[in-house]
N, C-alpha and C positions, 0 to 999 in steps of 0.2 A: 376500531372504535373502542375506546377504553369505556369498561362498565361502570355504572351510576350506583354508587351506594348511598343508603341514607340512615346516618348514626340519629338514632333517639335516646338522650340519654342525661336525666336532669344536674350530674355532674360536672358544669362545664371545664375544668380542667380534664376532668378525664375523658370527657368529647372530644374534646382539642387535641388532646394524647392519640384517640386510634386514628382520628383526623386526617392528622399528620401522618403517623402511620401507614395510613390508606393513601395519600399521594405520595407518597416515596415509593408504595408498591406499584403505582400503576395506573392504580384507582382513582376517576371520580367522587368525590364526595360530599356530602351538604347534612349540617349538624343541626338536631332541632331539639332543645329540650322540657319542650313540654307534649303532649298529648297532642292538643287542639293545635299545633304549631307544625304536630308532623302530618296531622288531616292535611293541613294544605299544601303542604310538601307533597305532598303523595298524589293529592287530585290534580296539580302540576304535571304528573307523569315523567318520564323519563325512565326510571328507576329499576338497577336488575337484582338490585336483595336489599331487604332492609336488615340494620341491626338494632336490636332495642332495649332497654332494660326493661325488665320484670316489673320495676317501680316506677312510675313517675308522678309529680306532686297534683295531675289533674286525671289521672289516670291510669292504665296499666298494660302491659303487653301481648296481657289477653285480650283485654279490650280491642286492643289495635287492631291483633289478628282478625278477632271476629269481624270490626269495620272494613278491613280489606278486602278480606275472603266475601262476605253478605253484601256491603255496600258497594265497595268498586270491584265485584266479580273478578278479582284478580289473584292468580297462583302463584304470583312473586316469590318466592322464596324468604323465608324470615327464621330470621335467629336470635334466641332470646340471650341478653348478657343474664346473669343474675348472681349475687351473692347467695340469695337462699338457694342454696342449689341439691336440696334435697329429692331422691329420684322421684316421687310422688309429683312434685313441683315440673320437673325435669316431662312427665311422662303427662302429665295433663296439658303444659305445653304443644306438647307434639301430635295428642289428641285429636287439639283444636287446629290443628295446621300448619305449627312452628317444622323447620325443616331443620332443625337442629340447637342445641342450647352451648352458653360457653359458661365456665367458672368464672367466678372474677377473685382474684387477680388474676388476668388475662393472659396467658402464654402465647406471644407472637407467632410461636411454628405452629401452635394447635390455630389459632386465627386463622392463620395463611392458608390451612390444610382446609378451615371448614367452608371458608368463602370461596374457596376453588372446586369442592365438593359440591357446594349451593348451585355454582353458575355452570355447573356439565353439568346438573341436572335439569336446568332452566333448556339448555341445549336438547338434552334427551328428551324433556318434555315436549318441545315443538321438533318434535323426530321427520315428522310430516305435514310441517308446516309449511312447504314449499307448494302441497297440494291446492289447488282451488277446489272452489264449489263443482258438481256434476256438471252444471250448465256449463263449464267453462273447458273442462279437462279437455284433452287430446285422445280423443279413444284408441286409435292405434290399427291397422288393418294387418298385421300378423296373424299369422293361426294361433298361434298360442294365445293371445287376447283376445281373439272373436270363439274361441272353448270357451274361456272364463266368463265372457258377458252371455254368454248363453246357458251357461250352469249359472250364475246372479239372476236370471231372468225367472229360470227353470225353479229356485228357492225361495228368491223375495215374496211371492205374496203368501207363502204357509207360515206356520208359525214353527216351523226350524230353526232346531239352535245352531245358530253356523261358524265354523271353525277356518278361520283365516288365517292360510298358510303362508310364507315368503319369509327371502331375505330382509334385515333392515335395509330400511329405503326404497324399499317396493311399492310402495302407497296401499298398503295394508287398510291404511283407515279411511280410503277414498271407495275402495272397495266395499269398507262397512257400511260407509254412508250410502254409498249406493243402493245396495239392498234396502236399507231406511227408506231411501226416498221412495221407493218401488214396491213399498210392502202397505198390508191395510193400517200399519203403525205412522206412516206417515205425517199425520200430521199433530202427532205427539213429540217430546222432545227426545233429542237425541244426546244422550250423556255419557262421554266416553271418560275412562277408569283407569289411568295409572297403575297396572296390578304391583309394578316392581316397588314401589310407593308408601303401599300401603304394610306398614308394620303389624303384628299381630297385638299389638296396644292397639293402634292407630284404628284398626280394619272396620271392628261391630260399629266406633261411631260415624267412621266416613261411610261403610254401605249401610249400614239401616237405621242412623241418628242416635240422640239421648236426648233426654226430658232435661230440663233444665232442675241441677242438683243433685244428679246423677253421680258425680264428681265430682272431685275440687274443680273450680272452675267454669264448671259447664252453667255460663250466666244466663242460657237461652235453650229453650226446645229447638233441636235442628232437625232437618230433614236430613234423610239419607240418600245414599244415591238411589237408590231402589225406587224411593217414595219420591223425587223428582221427577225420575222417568219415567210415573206411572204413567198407562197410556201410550208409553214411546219406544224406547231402544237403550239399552243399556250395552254399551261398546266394553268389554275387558280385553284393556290393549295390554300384550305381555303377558297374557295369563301363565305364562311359564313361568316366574318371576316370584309368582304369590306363594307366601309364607304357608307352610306345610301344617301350618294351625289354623289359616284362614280358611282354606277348604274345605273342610267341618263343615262352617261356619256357612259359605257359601254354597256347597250342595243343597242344602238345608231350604235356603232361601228361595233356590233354584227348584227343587221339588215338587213344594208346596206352594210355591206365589205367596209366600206369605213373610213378614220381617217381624223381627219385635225388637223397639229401640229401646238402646241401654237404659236401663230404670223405670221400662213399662214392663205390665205384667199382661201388658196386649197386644196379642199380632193385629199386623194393620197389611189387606190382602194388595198384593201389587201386580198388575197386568201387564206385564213389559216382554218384549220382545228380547233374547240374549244373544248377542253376535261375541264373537275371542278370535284373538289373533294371538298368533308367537313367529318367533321366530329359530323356536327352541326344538329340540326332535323330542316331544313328551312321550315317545315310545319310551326311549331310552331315559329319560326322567323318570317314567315309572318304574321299569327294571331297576332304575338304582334308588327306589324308594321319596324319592325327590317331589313324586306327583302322585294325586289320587287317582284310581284307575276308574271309580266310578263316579268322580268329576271330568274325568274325559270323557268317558260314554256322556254324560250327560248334556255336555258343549260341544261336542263333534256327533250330532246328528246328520250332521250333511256338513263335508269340507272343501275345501272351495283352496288351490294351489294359484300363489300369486307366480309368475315368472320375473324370473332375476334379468336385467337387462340384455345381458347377453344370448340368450333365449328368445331374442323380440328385435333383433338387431333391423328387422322391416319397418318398424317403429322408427327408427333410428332421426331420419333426417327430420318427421315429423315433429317428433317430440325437442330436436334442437331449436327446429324454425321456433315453436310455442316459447324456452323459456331464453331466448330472445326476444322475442314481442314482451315477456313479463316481465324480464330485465328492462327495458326500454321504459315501460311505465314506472319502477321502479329506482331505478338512478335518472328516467330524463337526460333517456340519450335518442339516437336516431339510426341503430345499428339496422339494416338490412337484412344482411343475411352473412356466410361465411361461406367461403373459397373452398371450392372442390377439396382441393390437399390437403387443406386443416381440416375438413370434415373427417376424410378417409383416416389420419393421425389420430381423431377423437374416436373414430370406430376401433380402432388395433389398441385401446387401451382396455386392462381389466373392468372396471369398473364395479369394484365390490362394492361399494356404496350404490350401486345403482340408481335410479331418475334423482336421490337426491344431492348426490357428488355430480352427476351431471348438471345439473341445476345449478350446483356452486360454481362451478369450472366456469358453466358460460357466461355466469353472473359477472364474474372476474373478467374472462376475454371481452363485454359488453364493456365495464368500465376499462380497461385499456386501449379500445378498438380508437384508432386515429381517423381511420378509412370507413366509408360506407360498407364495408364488407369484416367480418373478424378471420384474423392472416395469422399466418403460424407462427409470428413474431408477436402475436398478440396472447399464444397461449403458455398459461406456467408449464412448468419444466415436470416431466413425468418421468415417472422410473421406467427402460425401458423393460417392454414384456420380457417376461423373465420362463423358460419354458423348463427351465430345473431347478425351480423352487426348491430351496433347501427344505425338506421334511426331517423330524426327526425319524429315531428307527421305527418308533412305535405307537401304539396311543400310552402307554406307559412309562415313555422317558420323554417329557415337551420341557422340563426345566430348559430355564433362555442357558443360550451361550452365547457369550460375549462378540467370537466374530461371526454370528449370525444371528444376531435378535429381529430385525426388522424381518426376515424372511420368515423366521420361525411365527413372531407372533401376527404378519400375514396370514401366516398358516395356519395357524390356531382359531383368528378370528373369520378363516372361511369355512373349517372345520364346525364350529359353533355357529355357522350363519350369521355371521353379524353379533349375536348374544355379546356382550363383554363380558357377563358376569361367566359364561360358562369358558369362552374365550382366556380370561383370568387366572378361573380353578384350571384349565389345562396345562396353563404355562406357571401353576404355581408361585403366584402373587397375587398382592390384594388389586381390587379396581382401580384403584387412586394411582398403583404406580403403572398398571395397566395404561392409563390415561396418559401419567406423564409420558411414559417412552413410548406414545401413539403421537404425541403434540412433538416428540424430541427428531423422529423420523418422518417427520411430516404424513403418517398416517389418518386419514379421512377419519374424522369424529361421527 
C-alpha cells in the first residue's frame, strides 16, 4: 500500500512542484494550503507524514504540530519546510514534535532521504504493534514462558523498577503492560517512551514539559511524560538508545520523584511506576562508555529476560493458530488453519524477527490462502537455513564485503539483537544505508 502524504503549504506552485514529485516517487498525496484546510485533511485520516511550511497565511507549523500531537493524539511524523531556517527555528521545531525540518530551496535527494527516514521510524515506532491487549494474548505453555509469567507475577505488585530484556520482536512491551495491569499502579495511565527518539534538545521538554515562553515557540504550558503518568507507569522502550546527555537528566528525575519543566523554577513531585526495555547488551554499553552505570542500577532493580522464538518453539502451533484468527479479522478472510508440512517448514526457519516476522509471514500466507487451510504454495520464499553463516574473523573487521553482505549483516544484526543502531556501528555504516540493503535482501524490518 503506497503511503499518504500531506503537503501544507501556502504556495500553490510550489505544492504542486513536491506534488507531483511525490507521485512519481510512489507516493500518495493531497495538498492543502491553508491551516484550517489541512485541520480537515487530517481529521479525514489516512495519513503517514505530513509535510508543512513553517508559514502559513492563517497559521503556522507549530501551530499544526501542537493541534496533532494535543488534539488528534497522533505521532505522525512531521516535517517542517521553511525558508527561515535558522538552527534556533530548526531546534524549537523539533522540541515541539517536528521529526525533522527541510531547507528551501528543496533538494530532492535530501527529500527522498528524509521522508524515507520519517516512515521506518513510523515502522519502528509500532515495533509491537502486532501485540494485543493481555486479555487477548496467547500466553504460551513452554518452560521458558511459564519462568517469565511467574517472575511478572513475583515483581508486578512492588514498586520495582524492572528491566525488560529480549530480542526485537519479543513483545517486550506486552510484557510491560502486563506488569501495569497487575501492579497497585494499575489503574493510572500507562505511558510508553521512545528513548531512541528523544534528542538531548528534544529530551527535558518531552519527559518533564515547559511553561509556555520558555522558548521560541513554546505557545502553551505542556505536560511531560512524567507529569502524564502521574499515578501510573512510565514504559522507556529502548533505553539503550537514549542520548548520553539525557541520562543526567533522567536519573535525576528517577531519584527523587520529582521533574522541573523547562522555565519553571519548581519541581512538581511525580509518583510513577518505571518499567525499561532494550534490546541492547548495556553491560557492554557501559564498558564502552555509551551508558550510565548508575542509571542501570537504577532501572534494573529486578530484570525480567523475554525469550527469542526459537526458545519457545512449544509455543509454536499456538501462537500461529492466534495470528491466523487475527489475520482473519483483519483482511476478512476465513482461513482455518495450515497443513502439518507448512507448519513444520515455518518451525526449521530462523526467525530473528521473532512473534513479529511470524505475525507478518502468516498475515501474508492468510491473504494468499485459496483453500480452507495455508499450504506451502501459500508461503513466500525463505532463505534456506543456513548452518555456516559467514562471520567475519573478528569483532573488529565487520566492514561489509560485497560477496557476502547479506550474511554478514545477518550477523551483525543477531550479534546486536535486533538493535540496528549497534547492528550499523558494527558493520560500519550509517542507519539509513543499514535499511536500505536490509529492504535490498529482503531482510525483516
Amino acid at each position: 500500500m503506497k503511503s499518504k502524504i500531506l503537503v501544507v503549504e501556502d504556495d500553490a506552485s510550489f505544492g504542486m512542484m513536491i506534488l507531483t514529485w511525490l507521485k512519481k516517487n510512489g507516493y500518495e498525496a493531497v495538498l492543502a494550503t491553508r491551516f484550517e484546510q489541512a485541520k480537515i485533511e487530517i481529521t479525514g485520516g489516512g495519513f503517514n507524514l505530513i509535510l508543512t511550511d513553517l508559514r502559513l497565511p492563517d497559521g503556522d507549523g507549530i501551530l499544526l504540530m501542537t493541534w496533532v500531537r494535543e488534539k488528534m493524539k497522533s505521532k505522525m511524523p512531521i516535517i517542517v519546510m521553511t525558508g527561515y531556517a535558522e538552527v534556533q527555528t530548526a531546534v524549537s521545531a523539533m522540541k515541539l514534535g517536528a521529526f525533522d525540518y527541510l531547507k528551501k530551496p528543496i533538494n530532492p535527494s535530501v527529500l527522498e532521504e528524509k521522508i524515507a527516514a520519517a516512515l521506518v521510524s513510523t515502522e519502528e515506532e509500532s515495533d509491537e504493534s502486532f501485540l494485543p491487549t493481555s486479555k487477548q494474548w496467547v500466553t504460551g505453555s513452554s518452560p521458558a514462558m511459564q519462568r517469565l509469567y511467574k517472575h511478572v507475577e513475583l515483581v508486578a505488585p512492588t514498586k520495582f523498577s524492572v528491566l525488560i530484556l529480549g530480542e526485537s520482536g519479543t513483545g517486550k512491551e506486552y510484557i510491560a503492560r502486563m506488569i501495569h495491569d497487575l501492579s497497585q499502579y494499575k489503574d493510572g495511565p500507562f505511558v510508553p517512551v521512545d528513548c531512541g527518539s528523544l534528542s538531548k534538545e528534544l529530551a527535558p521538554s518531552e519527559l518533564f514539559g515547559h511553561l509556555k515562553g520558555s522558548f521560541t515557540s513554546a505557545i502553551a504550558d505542556k505536560k511531560g511524560v512524567f507529569e502524564q503518568a502521574k499515578g501510573g507507569t512510565v514504559f522507556l522502550d529502548e533505553v539503550g538508545n537514549l542520548p548520553y546527555e539525557v541520562q543526567m537528566q533522567l536519573l535525576r528525575a528517577l531519584q527523587e520523584q520529582k521533574v522541573r519543566p523547562v522555565g519553571s523554577a519548581t519541581d512538581i513531585h511525580v509518583d510513577v511506576r518505571i518499567l525499561a526495555a532494550t534490546n541492547e547488551n548495556l553491560q557492554q554499553a557501559i564498558e564502552e562508555g555509551r551508558f550510565r552505570q548508575d542509571l542501570f542500577h537504577r532501572i534494573n532493580e529486578f530484570a525480567i529476560d523475554v525469550p527469542p522464538l526459537r526458545e519457545r518453539l512449544e509455543d509454536f502451533d499456538e501462537l500461529t493458530a492466534f495470528f491466523i484468527r487475527q489475520a482473519n479479522e483483519e483482511l476478512g478472510k476465513n482461513v482455518k488453519g495450515i497443513t502439518n508440512d507448512t507448519l513444520q517448514r515455518l518451525k526449521e526457519q530462523r526467525w530473528n524477527g521473532n512473534l513479529r516476522e511470524l505475525r507478518n509471514v502468516v498475515r501474508r500466507c492468510v491473504l494468499f490462502a485459496e483453500s480452507e487451510n495455508i499450504e506451502m504454495d501459500d508461503l513466500p520464499v525463505f532463505s534456506a537455513p543456513n548452518k555456516k553463516t559467514v562471520m567475519v574473523a573478528d569483532d573488529d573487521d565487520w566492514a561489509l564485503r560485497p560477496e557476502h553482505e547479506k550474511q554478514q549483516i545477518e550477523a551483525a544484526l543477531q550479534k546486536a539483537r535486533g538493535n540496528k543502531t549497534v547492528a550499523a556501528r558494527l558493520l560500519q555504516i550509517d542507519r539509513k544505508t543499514l535499511y536500505n540493503k536490509m529492504h535490498l535482501y529482503g531482510i525483516e524490518l
